[in-house]
C-alpha positions in Angstrom: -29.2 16.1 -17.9 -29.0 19.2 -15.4 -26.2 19.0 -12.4 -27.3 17.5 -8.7 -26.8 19.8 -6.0 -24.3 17.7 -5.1 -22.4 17.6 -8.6 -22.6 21.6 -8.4 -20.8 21.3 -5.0 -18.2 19.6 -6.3 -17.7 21.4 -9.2 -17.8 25.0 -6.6 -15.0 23.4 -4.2 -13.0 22.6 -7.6 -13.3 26.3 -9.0 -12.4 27.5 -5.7 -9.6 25.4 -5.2 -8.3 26.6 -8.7 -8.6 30.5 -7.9 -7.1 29.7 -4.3 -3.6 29.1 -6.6 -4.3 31.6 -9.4 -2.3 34.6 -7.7 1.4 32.5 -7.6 1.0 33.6 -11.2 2.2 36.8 -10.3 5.1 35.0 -7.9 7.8 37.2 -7.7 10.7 35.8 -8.9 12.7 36.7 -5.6 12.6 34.2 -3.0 12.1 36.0 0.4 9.4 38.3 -1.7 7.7 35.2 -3.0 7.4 33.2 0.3 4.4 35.0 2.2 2.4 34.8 -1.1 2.9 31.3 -1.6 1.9 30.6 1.5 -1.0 32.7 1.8 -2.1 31.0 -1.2 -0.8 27.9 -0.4 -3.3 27.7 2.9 -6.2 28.9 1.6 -5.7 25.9 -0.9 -5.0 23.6 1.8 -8.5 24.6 3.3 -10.3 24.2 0.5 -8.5 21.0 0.0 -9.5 19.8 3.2 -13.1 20.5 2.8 -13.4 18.9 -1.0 -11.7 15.4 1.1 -14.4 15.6 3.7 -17.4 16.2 1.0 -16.1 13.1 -0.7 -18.7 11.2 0.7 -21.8 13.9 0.4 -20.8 15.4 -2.7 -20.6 14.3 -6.5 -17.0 15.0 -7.5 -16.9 13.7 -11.3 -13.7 12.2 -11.7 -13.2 14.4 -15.4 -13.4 17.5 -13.4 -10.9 16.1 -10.4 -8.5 15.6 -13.3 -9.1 18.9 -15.2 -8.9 20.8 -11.6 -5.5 18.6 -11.0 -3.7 19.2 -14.5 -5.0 23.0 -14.5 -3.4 23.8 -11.1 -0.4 22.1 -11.7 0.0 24.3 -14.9 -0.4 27.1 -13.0 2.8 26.3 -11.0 4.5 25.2 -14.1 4.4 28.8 -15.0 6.3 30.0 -12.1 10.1 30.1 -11.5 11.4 27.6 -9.3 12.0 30.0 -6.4 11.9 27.4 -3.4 14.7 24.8 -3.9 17.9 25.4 -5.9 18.0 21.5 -6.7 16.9 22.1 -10.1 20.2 23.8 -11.1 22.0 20.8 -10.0 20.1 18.9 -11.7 20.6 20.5 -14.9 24.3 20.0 -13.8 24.4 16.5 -13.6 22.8 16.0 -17.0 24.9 18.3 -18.8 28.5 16.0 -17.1 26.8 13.2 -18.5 26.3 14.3 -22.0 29.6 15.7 -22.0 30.9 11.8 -20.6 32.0 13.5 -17.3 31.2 11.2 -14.3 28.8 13.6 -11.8 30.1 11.4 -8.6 34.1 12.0 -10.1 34.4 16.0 -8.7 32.6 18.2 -7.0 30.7 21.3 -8.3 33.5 23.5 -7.9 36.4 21.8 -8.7 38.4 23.1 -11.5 38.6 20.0 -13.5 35.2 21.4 -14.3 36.2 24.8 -15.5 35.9 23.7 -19.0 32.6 22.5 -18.7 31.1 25.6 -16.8 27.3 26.7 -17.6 25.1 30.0 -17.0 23.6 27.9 -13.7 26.8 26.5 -12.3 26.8 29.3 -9.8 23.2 29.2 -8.5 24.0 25.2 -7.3 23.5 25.0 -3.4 26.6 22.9 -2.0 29.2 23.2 -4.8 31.7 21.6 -3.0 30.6 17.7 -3.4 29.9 15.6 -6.2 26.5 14.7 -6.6 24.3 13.5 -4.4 21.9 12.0 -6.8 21.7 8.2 -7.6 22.1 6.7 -11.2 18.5 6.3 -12.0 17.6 11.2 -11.1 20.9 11.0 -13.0 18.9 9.4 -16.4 16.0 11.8 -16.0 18.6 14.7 -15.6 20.8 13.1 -18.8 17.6 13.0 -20.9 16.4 16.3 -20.4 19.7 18.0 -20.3 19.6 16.1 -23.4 16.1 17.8 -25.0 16.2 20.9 -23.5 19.4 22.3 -22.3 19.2 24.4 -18.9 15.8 24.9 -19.4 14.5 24.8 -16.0 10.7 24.4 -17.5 11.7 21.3 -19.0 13.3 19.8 -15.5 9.3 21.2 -14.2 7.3 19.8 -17.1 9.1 16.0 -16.4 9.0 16.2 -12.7 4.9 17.1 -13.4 4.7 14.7 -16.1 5.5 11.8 -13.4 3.3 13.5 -10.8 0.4 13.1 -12.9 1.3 9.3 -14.1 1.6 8.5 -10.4 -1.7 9.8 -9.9 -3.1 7.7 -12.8 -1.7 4.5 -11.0 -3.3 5.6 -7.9 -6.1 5.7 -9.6 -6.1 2.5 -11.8 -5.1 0.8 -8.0 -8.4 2.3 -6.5 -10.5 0.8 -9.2 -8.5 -2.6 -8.6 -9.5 -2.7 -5.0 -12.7 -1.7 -4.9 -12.2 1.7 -3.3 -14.1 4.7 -5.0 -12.1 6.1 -7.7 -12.8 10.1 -6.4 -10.1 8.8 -3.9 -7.4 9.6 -5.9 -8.5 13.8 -5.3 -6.7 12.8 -2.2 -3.2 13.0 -4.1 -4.1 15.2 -7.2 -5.3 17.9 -5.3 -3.1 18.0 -2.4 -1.3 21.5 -2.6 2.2 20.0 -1.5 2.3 17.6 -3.9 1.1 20.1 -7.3 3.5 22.5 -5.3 6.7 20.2 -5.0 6.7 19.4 -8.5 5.4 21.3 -10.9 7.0 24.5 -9.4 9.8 22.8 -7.3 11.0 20.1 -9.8 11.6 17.4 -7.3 13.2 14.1 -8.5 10.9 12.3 -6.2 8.6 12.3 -8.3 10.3 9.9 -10.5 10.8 7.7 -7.6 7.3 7.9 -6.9 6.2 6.9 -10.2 8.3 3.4 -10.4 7.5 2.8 -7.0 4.0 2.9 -7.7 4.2 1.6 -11.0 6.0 -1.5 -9.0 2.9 -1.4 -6.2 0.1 -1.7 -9.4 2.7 -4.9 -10.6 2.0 -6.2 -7.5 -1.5 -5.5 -6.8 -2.9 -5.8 -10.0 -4.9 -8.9 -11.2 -3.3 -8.0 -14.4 0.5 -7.7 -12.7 3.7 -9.3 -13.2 5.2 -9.9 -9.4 9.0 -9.8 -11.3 8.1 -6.3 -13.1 7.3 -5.3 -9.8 10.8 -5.8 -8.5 12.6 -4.2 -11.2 10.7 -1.2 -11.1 10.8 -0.6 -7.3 15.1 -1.2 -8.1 14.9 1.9 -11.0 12.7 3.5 -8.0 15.7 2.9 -4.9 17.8 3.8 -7.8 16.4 7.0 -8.0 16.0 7.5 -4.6 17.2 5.0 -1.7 13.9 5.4 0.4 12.0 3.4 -1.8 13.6 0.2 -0.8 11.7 0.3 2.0 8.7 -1.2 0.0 10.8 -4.4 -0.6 10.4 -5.9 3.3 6.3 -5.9 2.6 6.7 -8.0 -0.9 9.7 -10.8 0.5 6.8 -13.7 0.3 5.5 -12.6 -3.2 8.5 -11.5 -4.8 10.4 -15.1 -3.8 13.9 -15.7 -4.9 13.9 -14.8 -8.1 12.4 -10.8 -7.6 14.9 -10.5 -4.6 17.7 -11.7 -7.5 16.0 -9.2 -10.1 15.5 -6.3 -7.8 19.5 -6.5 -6.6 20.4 -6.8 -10.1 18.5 -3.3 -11.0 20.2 -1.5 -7.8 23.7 -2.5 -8.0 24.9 -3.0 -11.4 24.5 0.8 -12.1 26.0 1.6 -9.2 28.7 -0.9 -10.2 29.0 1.5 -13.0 29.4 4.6 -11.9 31.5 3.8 -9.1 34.4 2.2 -11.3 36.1 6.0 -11.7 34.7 7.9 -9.1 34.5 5.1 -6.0 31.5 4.6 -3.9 32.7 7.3 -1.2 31.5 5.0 1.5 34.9 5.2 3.2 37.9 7.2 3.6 38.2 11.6 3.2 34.8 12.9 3.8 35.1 15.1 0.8 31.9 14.6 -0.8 32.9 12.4 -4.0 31.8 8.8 -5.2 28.6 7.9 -5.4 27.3 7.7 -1.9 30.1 10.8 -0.9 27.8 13.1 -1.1 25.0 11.0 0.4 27.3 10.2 3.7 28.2 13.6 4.5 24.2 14.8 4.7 23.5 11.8 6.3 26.5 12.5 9.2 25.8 16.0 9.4 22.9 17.7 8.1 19.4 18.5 10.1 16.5 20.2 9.3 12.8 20.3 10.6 13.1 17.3 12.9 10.7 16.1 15.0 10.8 17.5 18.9 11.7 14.6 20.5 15.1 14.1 18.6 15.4 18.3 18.6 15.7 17.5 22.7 18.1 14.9 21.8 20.2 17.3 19.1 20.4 20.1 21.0 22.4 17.9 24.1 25.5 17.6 22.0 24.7 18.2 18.6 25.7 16.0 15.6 28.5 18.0 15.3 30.3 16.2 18.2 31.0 13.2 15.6 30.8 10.2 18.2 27.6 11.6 19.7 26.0 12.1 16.3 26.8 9.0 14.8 25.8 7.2 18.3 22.6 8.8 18.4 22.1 8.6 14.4 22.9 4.7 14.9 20.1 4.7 17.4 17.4 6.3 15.0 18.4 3.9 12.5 18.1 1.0 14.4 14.9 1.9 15.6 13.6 3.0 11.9 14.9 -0.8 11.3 12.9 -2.2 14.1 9.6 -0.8 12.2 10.5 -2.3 9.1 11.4 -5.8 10.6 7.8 -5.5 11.7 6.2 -4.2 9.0 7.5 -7.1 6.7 6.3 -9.5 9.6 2.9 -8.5 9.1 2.9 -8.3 6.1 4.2 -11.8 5.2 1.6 -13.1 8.2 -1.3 -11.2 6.3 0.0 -13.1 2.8 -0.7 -16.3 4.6 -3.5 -15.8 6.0 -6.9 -17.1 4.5 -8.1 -13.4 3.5 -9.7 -13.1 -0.1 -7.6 -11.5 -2.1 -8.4 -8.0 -2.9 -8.6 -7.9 1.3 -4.8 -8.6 1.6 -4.0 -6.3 -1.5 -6.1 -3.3 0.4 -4.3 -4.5 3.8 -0.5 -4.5 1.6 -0.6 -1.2 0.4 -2.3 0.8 3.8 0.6 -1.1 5.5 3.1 0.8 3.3 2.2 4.0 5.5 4.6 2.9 8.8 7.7 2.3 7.0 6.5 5.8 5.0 5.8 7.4 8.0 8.4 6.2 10.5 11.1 7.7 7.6 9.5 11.0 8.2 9.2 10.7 11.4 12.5 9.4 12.6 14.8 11.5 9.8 17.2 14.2 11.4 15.8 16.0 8.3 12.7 16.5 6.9 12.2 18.7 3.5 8.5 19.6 2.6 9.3 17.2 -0.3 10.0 14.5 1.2 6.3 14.0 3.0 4.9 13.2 -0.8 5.9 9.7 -0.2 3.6 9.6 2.6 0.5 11.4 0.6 1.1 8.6 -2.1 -0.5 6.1 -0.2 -3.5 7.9 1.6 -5.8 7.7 -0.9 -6.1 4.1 -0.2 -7.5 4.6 3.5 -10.7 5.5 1.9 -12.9 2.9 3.0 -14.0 0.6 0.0 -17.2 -1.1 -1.2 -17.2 -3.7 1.2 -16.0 -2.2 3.9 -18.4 -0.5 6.4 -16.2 1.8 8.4 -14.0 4.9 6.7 -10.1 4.8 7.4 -9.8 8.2 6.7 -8.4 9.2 10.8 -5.4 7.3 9.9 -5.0 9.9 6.8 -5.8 13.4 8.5 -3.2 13.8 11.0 -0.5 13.1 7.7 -2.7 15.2 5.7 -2.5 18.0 8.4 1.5 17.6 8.1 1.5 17.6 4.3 0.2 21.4 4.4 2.1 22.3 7.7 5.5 21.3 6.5 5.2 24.1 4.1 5.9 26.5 6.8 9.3 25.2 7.4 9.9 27.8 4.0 9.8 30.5 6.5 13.3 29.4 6.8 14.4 31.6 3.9 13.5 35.2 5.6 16.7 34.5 8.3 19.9 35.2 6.2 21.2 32.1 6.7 18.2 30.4 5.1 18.1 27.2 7.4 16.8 28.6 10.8 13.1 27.9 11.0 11.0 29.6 13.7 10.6 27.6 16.9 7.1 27.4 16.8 6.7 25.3 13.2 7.7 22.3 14.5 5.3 22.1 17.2 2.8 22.8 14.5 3.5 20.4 12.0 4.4 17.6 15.2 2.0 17.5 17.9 -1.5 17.4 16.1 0.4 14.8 13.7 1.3 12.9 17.1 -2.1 13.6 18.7 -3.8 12.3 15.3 -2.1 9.2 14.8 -2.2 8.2 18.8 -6.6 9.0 18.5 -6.2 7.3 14.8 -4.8 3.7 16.8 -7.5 4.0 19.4 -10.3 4.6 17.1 -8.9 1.6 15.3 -12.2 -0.6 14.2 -13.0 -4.4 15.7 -14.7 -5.2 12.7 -15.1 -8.7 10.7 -13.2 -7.6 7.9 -9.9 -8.3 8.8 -8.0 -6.2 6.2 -8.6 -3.1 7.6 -7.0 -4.1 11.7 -3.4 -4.0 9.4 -2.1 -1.3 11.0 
């Protein structure tokens, strides 16, 4: 059977997409030499990207060739060296302790108890005066493929990819649960941040991601175990504390007994660890226990903030310590705030007399304000850190039964997912943390200006589950 025009448009966009990436094969391995090609490339992907998620609804993409075109480009970044973070090296750090029984949260990097343990990557790890600042369930990934493939930096890239492409699966499985067209899930695969932050950066979220959305299809899914789902999301906010933000949404299904399972999963290993190295929640401010590391880049670090707190930031600075933590306290309390509310919705929209698939759509879309208030309230904000939002955007595409797209409640975070990149024009200043003044103000106000027209576009339709948000 010969190709629609519309099956040969998709299959143009995909070969496109694919060439847009092909020259970061060549990416040289110095950083300040690699950045302008990387984003060059990196645009013209996020273009193409853009277009392929507006012909979704025109245009035949067969899901085969969305997952070729996904496991093809990630490959291509698996090929390159790890030239945009230095977390990998850590990583590889923090496995190697652990294989050797060193506790990673007992000394920090440098310290000279750790002489004897030194490695070829030692030197390249960023902050080598704390401990790590990893929780217990990176510290298992790192352990395991310390453990396969010592300091092989490829390895670290092939698991972080590995979970990228099994969170995508879930995605994809949960589109099919709830009715919602399965091309949706292009709307992850593809997106260049995401293929970008893992399979060339190695980021540890995407282990988080992959228990946290292996703990959403628990929940969702007519085939799902609502106690599975609450120790998956605690290896997930053991891997990375964000992810307990999911719990607030699932208090009413969950019950006693996945609240008792999901504390359980979180604390005992922390229990662990911190019996020879303390928790570091208290006391010197030297960057050991297991949350040492954690306070001082919570107390003190900043980076790509939105405006509005840059205004607030640049009064005092968090360097005057009762200012900072005053006005830190504030942001917390106010990222609090959203997540009292977003658990009172969502334990309203679990009563409610909605069919089931309708709450389950309504659940998951509701996952973006606690998602997007993190980004949006954090004194810092890494290009990784926006793939927890893109996780979850796939699911605004409108399903079967419902008559009006979601999609404007995706775009203005899909705008910021390829912006952010441009906070990596950080490394041409020497001091590799000084991002030009007019990259926030891109990334910000359309993301703003999007999600203020996304609330007043919001539909007054009969089907309830989409008026969530």
């Amino acid at each position: 059977m010969g190709l629609t025009r519309s099956g040969k448009g998709g299959i143009l966009t995909g070969i496109f997409f694919v060439a847009s990436f092909l020259p970061l094969v060549f990416l040289p391995e110095t950083r300040n030499a690699a950045i302008l090609l990387l984003l060059a490339c990196f645009f013209l992907a996020g273009t193409i990207y853009i277009i392929a998620i507006i012909l979704l609804k025109t245009v035949t993409f067969s899901l085969g060739f969305i997952w070729v075109v996904a496991i093809i480009l990630r490959l291509i970044l698996l090929s390159t060296n790890p030239v945009l973070s230095d977390d990998i090296y850590r990583y590889h750090w923090d496995g190697h302790l652990l294989i050797n029984s060193v506790n990673p949260y007992a000394e920090p990097v440098n310290s000279a108890k750790l002489d004897s343990f030194s490695t070829s990557l030692r030197e390249r790890i960023n902050h080598p005066e704390m401990a790590s600042p990893y929780l217990p369930g990176a510290l298992a990934q790192f352990w395991l493929v310390e453990l396969i493939a010592p300091q092989e930096e490829k390895a670290m890239q092939f698991a972080s990819m590995t979970f990228d492409l099994l969170t995508g699966l879930i995605i994809f499985i949960l589109l099919g649960e709830l009715s919602i067209k399965k091309a949706a899930v292009l709307i992850y695969l593809w997106n260049p941040l995401v293929i970008v932050e893992f399979s060339h950066s190695a980021h540890v979220d995407s282990l988080m991601l992959f228990f946290s959305m292996l703990a959403w299809f628990f929940i969702l899914s007519s085939k799902g175990n609502r106690l599975a789902s609450s120790f998956f999301l605690g290896i997930a906010t053991l891997t990375k504390g964000i992810a307990v933000i999911f719990a607030p949404l699932w208090l009413k299904r969950w019950k006693s007994a996945g609240v008792f399972i999901y504390a359980l999963v979180v604390l005992i290993p922390i229990s662990l660890f911190a019996v020879n190295a303390g928790l570091g929640l208290l006391g010197k401010l030297d960057g050991t226990g297991v949350f040492g590391a954690l306070r001082i880049y919570s107390r003190y670090w900043q980076f790509n903030q939105n405006p509005v707190i840059s205004i607030f930031t640049s009064i005092r600075g968090f360097d005057d310590e009762s200012y900072g933590l005053i006005f830190r306290g504030v942001l917390v309390s106010l990222f609090m705030i959203v997540i009292i509310w977003s658990a009172f919705k969502a334990w309203k929209m679990d009563s409610s007399n909605l069919e089931l698939t309708n709450r389950n759509r309504s659940l998951i879309r509701l996952s973006l304000i606690p998602a997007g208030a993190f980004v949006i309230l954090s004194p810092t904000v890494h290009p990784w850190y926006v793939t927890l939002v893109v996780a979850f955007l796939p699911f605004f595409y409108a399903s079967k039964d419902e008559a009006y797209s979601l999609l404007f409640w995706a775009y203005p975070w899909i705008w910021f997912s390829l912006t952010v990149s441009l906070t990596y024009l950080a490394y041409l200043d020497p001091s590799g943390s000084n991002i030009p003044g007019w990259v926030v103000w891109v990334e910000y106000l359309p993301l703003f200006g999007g999600l203020i027209w996304a609330w007043r576009k919001k539909p007054e339709l009969p089907n309830q589950s989409i008026n969530v948000i």
